[in-house]
N, C-alpha and C positions, 0 to 999 in steps of 0.2 A: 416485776412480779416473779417468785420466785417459783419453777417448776425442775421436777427431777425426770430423769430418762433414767431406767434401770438395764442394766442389761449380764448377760453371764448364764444365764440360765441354760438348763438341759437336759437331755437322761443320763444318767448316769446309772451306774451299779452299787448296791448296798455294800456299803464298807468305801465309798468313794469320796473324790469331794469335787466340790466348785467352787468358784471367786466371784462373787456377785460385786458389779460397781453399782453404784445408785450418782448419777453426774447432775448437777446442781448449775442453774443459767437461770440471769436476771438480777439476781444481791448476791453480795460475797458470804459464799456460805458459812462464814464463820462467827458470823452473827447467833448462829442455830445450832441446836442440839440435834442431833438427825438420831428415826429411827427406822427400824428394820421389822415387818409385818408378815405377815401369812395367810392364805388363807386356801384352806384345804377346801376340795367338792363337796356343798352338802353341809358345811361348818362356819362357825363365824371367824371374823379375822380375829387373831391374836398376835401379840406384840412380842418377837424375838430378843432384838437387844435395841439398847440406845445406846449413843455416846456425845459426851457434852460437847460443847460447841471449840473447848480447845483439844478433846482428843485425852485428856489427863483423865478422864474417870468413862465406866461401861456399865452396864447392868445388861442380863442374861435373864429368860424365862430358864426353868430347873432343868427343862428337858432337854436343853441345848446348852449347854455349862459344860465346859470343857473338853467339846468339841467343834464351837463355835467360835469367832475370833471379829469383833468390830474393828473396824479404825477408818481413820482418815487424814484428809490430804490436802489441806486446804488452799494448798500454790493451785492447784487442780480442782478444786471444788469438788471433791470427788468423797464418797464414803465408802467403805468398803464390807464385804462381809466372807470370810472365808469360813467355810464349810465342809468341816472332816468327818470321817468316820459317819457318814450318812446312814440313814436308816431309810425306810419307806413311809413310816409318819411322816418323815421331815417333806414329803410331796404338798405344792401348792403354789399358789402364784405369790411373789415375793414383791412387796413394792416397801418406799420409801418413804418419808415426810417428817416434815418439820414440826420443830417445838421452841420457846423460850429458854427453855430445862429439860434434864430426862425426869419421867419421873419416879419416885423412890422404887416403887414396882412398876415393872415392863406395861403392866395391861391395866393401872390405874381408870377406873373412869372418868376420872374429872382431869386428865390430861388433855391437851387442846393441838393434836397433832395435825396439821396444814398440810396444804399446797403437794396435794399425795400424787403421786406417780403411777404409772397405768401398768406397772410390774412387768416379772420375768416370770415361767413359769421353768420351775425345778420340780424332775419327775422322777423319782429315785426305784428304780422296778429292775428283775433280769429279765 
């Protein structure tokens, strides 16, 4: 059964970043497209980025496009998400989860994202 453990989270200060891992135990993760979530106080979650299950292709929500950076690691089961240029939107709890595919847009609804992980919480404040 496949489960993720997120970890990296933390305060940080606006204009900063962090390395979120998202670690993958149970199937070899590269069966999967992994994606990367949010979900602010008070808001629903929304879908950050995905990256396919070899790592060759990513997709971005607009608001985090070229400050945001997926990848992965698959000797490691590991996916990753670095995080520059922070802002204070960017505050909320970060988790993981699987897919067959990414899909075309970040926050499709008929996306069938799995086996979700009990996140990090990233707090961007001074």
């Amino acid at each position: 059964q496949l489960q993720f453990v997120e970890s990296g989270g933390g305060l940080v200060q606006p204009g900063g970043s962090l390395r979120l891992s998202c670690v993958a135990s149970g199937v070899d993760l590269d069966y999967y497209a992994v994606g990367w979530f949010r979900q602010a106080p008070g808001k629903e979650r929304e879908g950050v980025s995905c990256i396919t299950n070899s790592g060759a292709a990513a997709n971005y929500r607009d608001s985090v496009k070229g400050r945001f950076t997926i990848s992965r690691d698959n000797s490691r089961n590991t996916v990753y998400l670095q995080m520059d240029s922070l802002k204070a939107e960017d505050t909320g709890i970060y988790s993981c989860a699987a897919d067959d595919f990414c899909p075309r847009v970040i926050d499709d609804p008929s996306a069938r994202f799995h086996s979700w992980g009990q996140g990090t919480q990233v707090t961007v404040s001074t």
